[in-house]
KOLGU-4560 file (N, C-alpha, C; in nm, 3 decimals, padded with zeros to 5 digits):
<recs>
<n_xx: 01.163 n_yy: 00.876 n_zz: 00.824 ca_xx: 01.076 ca_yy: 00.851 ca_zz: 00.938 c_xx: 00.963 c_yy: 00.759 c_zz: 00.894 mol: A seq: 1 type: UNK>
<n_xx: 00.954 n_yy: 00.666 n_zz: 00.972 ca_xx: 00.839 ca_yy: 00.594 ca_zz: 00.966 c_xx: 00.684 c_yy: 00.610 c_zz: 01.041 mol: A seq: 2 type: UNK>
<n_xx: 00.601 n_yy: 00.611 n_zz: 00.936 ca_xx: 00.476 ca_yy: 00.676 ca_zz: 01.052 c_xx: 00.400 c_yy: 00.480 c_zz: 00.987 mol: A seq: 3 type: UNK>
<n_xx: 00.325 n_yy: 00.487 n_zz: 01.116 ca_xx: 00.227 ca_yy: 00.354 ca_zz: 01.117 c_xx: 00.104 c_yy: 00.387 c_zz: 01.022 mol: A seq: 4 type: UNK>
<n_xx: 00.068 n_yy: 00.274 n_zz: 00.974 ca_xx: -00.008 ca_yy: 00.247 ca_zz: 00.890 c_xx: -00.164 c_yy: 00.388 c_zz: 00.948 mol: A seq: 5 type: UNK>
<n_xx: -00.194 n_yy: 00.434 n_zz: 00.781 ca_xx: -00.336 ca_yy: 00.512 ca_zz: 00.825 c_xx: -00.479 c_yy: 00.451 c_zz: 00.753 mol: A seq: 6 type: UNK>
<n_xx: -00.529 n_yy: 00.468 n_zz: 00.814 ca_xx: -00.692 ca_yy: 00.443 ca_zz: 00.727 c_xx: -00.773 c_yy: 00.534 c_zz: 00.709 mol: A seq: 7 type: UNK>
<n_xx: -00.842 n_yy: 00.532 n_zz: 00.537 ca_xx: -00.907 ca_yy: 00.655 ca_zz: 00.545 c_xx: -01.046 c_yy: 00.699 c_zz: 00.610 mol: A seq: 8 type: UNK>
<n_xx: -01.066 n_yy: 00.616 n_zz: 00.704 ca_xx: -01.197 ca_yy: 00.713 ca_zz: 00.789 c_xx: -01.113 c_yy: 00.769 c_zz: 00.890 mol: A seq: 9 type: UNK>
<n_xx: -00.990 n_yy: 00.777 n_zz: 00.897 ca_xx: -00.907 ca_yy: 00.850 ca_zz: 01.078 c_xx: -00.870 c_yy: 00.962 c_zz: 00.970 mol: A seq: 10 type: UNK>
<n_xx: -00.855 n_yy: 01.005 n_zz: 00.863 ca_xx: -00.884 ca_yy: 01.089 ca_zz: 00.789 c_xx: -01.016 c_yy: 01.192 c_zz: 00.714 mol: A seq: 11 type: UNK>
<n_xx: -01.058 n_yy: 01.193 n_zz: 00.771 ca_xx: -01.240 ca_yy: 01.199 ca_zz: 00.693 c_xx: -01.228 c_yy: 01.379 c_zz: 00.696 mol: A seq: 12 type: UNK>
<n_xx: -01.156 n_yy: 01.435 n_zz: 00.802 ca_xx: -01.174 ca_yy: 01.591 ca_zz: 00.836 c_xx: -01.028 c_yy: 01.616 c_zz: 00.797 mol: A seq: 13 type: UNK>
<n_xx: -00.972 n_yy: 01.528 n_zz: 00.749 ca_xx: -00.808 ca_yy: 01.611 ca_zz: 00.710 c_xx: -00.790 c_yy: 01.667 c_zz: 00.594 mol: A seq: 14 type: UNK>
<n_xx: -00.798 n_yy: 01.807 n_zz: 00.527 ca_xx: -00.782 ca_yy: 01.813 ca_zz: 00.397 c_xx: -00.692 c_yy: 01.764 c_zz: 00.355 mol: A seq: 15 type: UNK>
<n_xx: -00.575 n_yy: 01.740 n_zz: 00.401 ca_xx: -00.410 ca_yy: 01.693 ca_zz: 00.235 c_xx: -00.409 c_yy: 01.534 c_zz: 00.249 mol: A seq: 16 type: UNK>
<n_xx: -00.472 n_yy: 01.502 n_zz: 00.356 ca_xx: -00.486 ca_yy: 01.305 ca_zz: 00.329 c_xx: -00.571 c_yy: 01.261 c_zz: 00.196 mol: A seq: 17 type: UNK>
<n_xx: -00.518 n_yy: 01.182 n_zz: 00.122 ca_xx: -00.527 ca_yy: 01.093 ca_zz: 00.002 c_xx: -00.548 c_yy: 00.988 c_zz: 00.028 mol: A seq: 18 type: UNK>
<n_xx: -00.687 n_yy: 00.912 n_zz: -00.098 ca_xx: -00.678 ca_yy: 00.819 ca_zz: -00.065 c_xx: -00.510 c_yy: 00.739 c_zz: -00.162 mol: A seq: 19 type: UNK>
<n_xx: -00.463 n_yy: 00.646 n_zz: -00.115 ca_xx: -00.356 ca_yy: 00.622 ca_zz: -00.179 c_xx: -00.339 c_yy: 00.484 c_zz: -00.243 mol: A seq: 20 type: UNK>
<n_xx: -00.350 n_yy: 00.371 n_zz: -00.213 ca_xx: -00.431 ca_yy: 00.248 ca_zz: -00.215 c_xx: -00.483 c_yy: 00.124 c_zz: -00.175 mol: A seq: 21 type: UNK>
<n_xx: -00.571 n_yy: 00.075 n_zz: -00.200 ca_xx: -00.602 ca_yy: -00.057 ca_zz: -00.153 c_xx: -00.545 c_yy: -00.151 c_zz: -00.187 mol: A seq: 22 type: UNK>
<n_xx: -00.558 n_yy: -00.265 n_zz: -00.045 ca_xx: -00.487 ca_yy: -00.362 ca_zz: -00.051 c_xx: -00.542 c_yy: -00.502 c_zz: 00.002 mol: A seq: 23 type: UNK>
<n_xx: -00.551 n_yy: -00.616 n_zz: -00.047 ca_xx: -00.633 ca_yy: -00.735 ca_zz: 00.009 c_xx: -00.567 c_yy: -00.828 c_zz: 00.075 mol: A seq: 24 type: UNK>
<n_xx: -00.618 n_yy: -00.876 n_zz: 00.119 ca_xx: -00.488 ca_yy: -01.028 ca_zz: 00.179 c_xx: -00.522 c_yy: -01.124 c_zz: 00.076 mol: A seq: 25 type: UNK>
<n_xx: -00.591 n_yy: -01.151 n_zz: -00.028 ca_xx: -00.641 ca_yy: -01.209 ca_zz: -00.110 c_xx: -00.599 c_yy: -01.224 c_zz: -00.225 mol: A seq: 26 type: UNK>
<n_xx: -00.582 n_yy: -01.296 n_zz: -00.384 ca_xx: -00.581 ca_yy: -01.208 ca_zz: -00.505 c_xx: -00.691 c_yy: -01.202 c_zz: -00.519 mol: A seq: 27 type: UNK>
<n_xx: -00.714 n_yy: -01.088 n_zz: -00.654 ca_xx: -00.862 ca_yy: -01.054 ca_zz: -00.691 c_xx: -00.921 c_yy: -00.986 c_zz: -00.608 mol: A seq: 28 type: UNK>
<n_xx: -00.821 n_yy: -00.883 n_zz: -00.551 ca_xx: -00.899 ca_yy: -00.847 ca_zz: -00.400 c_xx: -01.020 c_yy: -00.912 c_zz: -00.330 mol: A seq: 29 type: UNK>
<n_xx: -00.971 n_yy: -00.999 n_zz: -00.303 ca_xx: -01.075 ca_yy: -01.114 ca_zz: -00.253 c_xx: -00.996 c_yy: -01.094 c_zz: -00.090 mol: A seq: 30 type: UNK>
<n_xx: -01.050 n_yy: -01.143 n_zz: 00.032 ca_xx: -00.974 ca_yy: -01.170 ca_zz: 00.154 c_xx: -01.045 c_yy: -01.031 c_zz: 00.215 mol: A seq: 31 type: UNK>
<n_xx: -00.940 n_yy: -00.993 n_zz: 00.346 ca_xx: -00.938 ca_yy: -00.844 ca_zz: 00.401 c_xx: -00.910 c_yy: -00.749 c_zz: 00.326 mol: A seq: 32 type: UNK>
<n_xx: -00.967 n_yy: -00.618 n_zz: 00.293 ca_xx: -00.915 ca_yy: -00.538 ca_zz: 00.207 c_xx: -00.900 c_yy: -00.416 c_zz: 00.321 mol: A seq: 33 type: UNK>
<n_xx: -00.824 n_yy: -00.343 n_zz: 00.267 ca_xx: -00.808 ca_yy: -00.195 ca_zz: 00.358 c_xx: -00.746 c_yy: -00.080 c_zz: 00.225 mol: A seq: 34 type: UNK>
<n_xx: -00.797 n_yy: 00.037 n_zz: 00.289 ca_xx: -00.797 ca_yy: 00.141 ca_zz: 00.202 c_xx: -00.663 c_yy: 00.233 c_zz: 00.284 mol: A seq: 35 type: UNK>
<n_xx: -00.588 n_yy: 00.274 n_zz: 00.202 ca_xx: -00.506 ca_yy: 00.325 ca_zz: 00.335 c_xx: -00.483 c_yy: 00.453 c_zz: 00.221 mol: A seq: 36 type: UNK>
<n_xx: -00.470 n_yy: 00.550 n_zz: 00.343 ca_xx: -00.491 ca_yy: 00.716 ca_zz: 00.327 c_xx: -00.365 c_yy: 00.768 c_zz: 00.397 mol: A seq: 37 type: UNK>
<n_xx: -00.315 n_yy: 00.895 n_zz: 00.335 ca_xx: -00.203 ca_yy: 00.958 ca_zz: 00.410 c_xx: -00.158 c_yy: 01.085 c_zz: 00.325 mol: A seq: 38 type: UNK>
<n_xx: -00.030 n_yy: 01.093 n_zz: 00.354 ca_xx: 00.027 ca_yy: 01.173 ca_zz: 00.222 c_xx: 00.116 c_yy: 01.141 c_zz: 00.170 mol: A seq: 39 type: UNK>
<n_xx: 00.104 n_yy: 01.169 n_zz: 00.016 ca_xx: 00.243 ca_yy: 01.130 ca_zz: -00.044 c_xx: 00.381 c_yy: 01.152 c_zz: -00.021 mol: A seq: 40 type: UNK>
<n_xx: 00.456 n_yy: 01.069 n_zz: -00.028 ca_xx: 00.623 ca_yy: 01.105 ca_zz: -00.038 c_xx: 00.629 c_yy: 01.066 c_zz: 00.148 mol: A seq: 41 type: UNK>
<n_xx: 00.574 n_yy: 00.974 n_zz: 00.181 ca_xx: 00.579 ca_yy: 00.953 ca_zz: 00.309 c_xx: 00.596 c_yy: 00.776 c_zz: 00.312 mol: A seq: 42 type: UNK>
<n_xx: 00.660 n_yy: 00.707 n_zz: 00.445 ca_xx: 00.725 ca_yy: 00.586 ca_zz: 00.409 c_xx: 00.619 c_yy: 00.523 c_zz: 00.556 mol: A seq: 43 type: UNK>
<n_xx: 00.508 n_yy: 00.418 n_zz: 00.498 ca_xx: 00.444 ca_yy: 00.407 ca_zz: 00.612 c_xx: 00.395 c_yy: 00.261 c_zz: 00.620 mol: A seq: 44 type: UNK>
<n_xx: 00.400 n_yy: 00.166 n_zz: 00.733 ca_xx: 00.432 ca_yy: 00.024 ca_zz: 00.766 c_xx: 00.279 c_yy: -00.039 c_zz: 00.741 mol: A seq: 45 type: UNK>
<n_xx: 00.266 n_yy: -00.109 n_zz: 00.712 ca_xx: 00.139 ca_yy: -00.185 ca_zz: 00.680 c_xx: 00.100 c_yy: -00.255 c_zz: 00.792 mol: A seq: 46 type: UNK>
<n_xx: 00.168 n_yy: -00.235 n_zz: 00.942 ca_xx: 00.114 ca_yy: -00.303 ca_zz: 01.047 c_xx: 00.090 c_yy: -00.393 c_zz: 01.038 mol: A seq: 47 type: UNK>
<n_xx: -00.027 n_yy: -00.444 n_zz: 01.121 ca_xx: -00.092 ca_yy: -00.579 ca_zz: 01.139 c_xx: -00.101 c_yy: -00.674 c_zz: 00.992 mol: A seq: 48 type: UNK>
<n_xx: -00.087 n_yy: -00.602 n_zz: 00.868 ca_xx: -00.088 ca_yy: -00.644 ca_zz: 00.711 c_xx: 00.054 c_yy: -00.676 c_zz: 00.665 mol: A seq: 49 type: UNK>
<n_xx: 00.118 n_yy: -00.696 n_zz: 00.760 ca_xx: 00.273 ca_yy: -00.719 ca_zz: 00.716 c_xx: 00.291 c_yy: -00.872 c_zz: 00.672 mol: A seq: 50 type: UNK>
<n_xx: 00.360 n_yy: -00.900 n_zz: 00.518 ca_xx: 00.363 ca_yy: -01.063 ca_zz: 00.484 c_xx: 00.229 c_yy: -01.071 c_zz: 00.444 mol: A seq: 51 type: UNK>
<n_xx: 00.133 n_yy: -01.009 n_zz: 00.440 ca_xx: -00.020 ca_yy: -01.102 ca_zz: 00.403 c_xx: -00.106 c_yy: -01.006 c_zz: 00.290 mol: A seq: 52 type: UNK>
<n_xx: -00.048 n_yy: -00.908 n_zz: 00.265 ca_xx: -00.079 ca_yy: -00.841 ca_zz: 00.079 c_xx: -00.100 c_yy: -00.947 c_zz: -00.021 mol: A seq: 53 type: UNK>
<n_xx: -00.159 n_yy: -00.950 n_zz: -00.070 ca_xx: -00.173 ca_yy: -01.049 ca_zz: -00.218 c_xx: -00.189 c_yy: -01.008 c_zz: -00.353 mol: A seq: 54 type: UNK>
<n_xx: -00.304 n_yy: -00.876 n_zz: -00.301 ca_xx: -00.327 ca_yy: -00.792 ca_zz: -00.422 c_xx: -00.321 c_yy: -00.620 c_zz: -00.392 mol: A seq: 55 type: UNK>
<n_xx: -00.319 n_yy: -00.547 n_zz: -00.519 ca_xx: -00.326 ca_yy: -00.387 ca_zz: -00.435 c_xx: -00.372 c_yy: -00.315 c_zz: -00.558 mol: A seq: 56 type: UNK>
<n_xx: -00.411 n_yy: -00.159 n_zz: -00.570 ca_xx: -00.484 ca_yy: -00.085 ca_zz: -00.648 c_xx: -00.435 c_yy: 00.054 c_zz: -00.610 mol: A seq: 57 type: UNK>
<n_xx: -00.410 n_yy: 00.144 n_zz: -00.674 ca_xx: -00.382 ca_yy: 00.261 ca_zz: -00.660 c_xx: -00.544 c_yy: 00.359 c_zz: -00.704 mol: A seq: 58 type: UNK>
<n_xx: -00.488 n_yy: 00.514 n_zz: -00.671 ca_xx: -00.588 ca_yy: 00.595 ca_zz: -00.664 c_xx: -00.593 c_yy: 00.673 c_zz: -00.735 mol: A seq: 59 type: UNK>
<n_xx: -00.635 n_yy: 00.671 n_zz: -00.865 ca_xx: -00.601 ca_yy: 00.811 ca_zz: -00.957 c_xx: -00.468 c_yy: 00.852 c_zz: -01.032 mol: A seq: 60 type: UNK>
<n_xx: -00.368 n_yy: 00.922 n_zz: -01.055 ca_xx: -00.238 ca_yy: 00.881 ca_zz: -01.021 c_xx: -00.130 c_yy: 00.864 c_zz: -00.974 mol: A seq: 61 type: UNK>
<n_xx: -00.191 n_yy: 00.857 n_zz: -00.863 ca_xx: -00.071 ca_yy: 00.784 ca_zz: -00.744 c_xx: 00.006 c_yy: 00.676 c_zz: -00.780 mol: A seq: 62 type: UNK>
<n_xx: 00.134 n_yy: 00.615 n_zz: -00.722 ca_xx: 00.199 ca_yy: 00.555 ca_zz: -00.747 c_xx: 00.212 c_yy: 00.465 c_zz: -00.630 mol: A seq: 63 type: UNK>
<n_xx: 00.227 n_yy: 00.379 n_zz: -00.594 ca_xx: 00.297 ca_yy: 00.311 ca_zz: -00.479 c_xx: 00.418 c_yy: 00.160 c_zz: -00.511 mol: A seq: 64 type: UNK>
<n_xx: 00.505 n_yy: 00.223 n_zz: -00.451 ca_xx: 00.612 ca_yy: 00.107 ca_zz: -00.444 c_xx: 00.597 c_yy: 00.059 c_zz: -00.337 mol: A seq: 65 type: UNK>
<n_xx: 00.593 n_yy: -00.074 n_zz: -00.314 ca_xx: 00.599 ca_yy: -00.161 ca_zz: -00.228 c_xx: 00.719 c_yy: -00.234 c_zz: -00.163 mol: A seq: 66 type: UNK>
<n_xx: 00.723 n_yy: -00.248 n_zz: -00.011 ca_xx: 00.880 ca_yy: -00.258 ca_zz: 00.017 c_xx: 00.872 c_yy: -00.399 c_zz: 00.123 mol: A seq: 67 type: UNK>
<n_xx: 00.982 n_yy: -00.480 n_zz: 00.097 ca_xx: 00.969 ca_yy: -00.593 ca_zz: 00.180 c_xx: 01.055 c_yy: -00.580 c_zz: 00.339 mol: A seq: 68 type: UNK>
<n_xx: 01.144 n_yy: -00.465 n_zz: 00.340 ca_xx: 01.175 ca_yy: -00.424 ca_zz: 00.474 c_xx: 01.109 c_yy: -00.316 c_zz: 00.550 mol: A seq: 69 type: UNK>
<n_xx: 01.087 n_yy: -00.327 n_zz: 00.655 ca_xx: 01.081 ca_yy: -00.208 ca_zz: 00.715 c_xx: 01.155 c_yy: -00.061 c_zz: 00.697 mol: A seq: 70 type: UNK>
<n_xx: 01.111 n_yy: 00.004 n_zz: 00.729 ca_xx: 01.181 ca_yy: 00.194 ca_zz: 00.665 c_xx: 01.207 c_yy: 00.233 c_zz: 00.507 mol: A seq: 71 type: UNK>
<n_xx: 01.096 n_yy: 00.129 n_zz: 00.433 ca_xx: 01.098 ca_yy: 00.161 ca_zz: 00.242 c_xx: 01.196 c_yy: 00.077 c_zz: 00.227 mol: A seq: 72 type: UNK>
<n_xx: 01.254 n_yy: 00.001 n_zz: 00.270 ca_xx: 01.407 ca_yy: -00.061 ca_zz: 00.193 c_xx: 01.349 c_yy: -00.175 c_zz: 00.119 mol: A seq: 73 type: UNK>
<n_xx: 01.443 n_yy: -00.235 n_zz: 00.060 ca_xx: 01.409 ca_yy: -00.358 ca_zz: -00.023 c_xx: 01.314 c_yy: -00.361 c_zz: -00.133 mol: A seq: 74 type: UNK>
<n_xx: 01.327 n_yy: -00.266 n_zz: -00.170 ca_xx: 01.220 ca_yy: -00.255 ca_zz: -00.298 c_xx: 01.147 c_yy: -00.357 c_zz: -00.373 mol: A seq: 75 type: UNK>
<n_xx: 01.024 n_yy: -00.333 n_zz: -00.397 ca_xx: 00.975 ca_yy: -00.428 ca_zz: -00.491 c_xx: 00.910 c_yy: -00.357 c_zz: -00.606 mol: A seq: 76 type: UNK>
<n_xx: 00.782 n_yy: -00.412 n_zz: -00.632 ca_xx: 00.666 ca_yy: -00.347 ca_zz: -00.763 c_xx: 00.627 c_yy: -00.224 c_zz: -00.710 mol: A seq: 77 type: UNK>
<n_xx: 00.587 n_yy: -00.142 n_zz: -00.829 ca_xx: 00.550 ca_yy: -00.030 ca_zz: -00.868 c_xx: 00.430 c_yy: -00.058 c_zz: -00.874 mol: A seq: 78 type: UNK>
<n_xx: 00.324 n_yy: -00.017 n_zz: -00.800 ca_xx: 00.214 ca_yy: -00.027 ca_zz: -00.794 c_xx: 00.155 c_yy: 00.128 c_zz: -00.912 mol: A seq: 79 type: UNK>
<n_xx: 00.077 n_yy: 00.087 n_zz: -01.062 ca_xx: 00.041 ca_yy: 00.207 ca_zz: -01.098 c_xx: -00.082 c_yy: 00.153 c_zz: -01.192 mol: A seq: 80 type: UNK>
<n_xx: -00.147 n_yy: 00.046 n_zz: -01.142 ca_xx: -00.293 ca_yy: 00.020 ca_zz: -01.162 c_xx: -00.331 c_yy: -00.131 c_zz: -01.080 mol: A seq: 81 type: UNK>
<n_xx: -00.388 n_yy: -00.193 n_zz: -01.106 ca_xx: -00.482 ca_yy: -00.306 ca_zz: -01.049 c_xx: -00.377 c_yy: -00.451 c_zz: -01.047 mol: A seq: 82 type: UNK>
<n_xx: -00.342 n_yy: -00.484 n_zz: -00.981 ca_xx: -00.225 ca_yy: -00.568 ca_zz: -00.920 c_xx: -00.318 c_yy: -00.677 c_zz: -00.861 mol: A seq: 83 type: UNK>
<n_xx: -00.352 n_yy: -00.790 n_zz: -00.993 ca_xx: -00.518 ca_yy: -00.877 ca_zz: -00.933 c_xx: -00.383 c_yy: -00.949 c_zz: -00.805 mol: A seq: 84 type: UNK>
<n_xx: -00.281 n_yy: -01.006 n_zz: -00.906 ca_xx: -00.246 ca_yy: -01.118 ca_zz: -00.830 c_xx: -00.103 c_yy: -01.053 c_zz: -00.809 mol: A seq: 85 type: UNK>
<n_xx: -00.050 n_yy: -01.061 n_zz: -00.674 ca_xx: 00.119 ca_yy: -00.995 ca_zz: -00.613 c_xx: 00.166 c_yy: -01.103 c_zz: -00.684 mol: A seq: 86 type: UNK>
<n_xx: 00.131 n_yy: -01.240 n_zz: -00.678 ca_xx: 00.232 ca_yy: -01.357 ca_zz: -00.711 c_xx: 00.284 c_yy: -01.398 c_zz: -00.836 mol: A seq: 87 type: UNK>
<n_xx: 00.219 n_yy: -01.287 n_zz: -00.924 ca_xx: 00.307 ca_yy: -01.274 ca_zz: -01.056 c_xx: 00.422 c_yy: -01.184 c_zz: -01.043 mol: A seq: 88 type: UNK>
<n_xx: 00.400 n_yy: -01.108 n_zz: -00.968 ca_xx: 00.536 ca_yy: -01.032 ca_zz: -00.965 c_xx: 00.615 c_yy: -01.083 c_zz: -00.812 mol: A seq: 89 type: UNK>
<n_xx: 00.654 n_yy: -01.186 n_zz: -00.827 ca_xx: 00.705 ca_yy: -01.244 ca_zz: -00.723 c_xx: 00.652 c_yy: -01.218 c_zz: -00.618 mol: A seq: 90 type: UNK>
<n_xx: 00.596 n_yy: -01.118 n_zz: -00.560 ca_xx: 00.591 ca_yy: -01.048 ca_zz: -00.421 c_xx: 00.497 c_yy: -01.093 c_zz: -00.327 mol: A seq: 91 type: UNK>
<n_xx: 00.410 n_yy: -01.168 n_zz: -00.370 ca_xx: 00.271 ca_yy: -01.219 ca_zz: -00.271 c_xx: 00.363 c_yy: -01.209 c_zz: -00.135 mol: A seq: 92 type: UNK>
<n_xx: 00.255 n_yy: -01.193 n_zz: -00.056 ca_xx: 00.292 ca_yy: -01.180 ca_zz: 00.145 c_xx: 00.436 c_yy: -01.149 c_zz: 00.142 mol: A seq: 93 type: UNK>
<n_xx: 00.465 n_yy: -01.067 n_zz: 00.111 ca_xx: 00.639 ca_yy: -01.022 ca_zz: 00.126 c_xx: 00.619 c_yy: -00.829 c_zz: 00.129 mol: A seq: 94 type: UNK>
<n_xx: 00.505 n_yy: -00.758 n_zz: 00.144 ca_xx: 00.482 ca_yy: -00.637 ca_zz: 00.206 c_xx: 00.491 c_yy: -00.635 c_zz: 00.347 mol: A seq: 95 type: UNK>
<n_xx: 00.587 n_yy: -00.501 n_zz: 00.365 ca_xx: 00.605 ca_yy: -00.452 ca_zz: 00.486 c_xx: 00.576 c_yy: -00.289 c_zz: 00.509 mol: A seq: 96 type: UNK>
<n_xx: 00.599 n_yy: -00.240 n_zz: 00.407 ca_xx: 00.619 ca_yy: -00.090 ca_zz: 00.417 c_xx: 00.589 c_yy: -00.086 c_zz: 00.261 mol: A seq: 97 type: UNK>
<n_xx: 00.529 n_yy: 00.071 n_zz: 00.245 ca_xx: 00.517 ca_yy: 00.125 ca_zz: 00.065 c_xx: 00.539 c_yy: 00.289 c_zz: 00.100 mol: A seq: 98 type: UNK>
<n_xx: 00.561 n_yy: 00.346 n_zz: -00.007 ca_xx: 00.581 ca_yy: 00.432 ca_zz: -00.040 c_xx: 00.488 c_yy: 00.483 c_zz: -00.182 mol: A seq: 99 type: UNK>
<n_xx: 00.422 n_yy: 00.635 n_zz: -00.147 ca_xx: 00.371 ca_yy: 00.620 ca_zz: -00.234 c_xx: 00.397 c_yy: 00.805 c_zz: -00.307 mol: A seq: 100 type: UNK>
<n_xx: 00.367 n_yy: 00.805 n_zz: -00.449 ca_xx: 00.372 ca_yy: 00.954 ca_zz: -00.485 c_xx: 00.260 c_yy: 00.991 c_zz: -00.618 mol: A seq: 101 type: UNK>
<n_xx: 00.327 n_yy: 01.120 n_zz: -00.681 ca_xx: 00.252 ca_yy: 01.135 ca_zz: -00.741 c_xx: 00.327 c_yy: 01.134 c_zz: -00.855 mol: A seq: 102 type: UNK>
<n_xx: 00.228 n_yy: 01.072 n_zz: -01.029 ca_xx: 00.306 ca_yy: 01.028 ca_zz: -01.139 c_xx: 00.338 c_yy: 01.172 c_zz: -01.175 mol: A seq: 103 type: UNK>
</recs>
């Protein structure tokens, strides 16, 4: 199941929402950044941020894989620290969906 993208202030009163990680349209998290919150082991669309990721950051140790189809498919990077630039790992603007857990 796919749930739409969350942010963590629509979380602020939820205890099991995480932050999980940030993401820029930028490298160097430079550009729009957004913090996105949810729960782990859940497959959720980057909305309006779809194609325009550049860079991303995880939370502690969370994990996030990053996916270039819709519903987690198409796998890409393993997000499991500070990701200045996507375009070393091929992936710049090619996020659609991530998945994220715990190491």
């Amino acid at each position: 199941m796919l749930k739409s993208f969350l942010v963590a202030s629509v979380f602020a009163a939820v205890g099991s929402a995480v932050n999980l990680m940030k993401t820029c349209t930028d490298s160097n998290f430079g550009g729009s950044c957004i913090i996105w919150a949810g729960d782990v082991r859940v497959c959720y669309s980057v909305g309006g941020y779809k194609n325009s990721i550049s860079s991303a950051d995880i939370f502690g140790s969370i994990r996030c894989v990053l996916y270039e189809s819709d519903n987690c498919t198409g796998a890409g990077p393993i997000i499991s620290g500070p990701a200045y630039n996507l375009n070393d790992q091929n992936y710049n603007d090619k996020t659609s969906t991530f998945y994220c857990y715990y190491n």
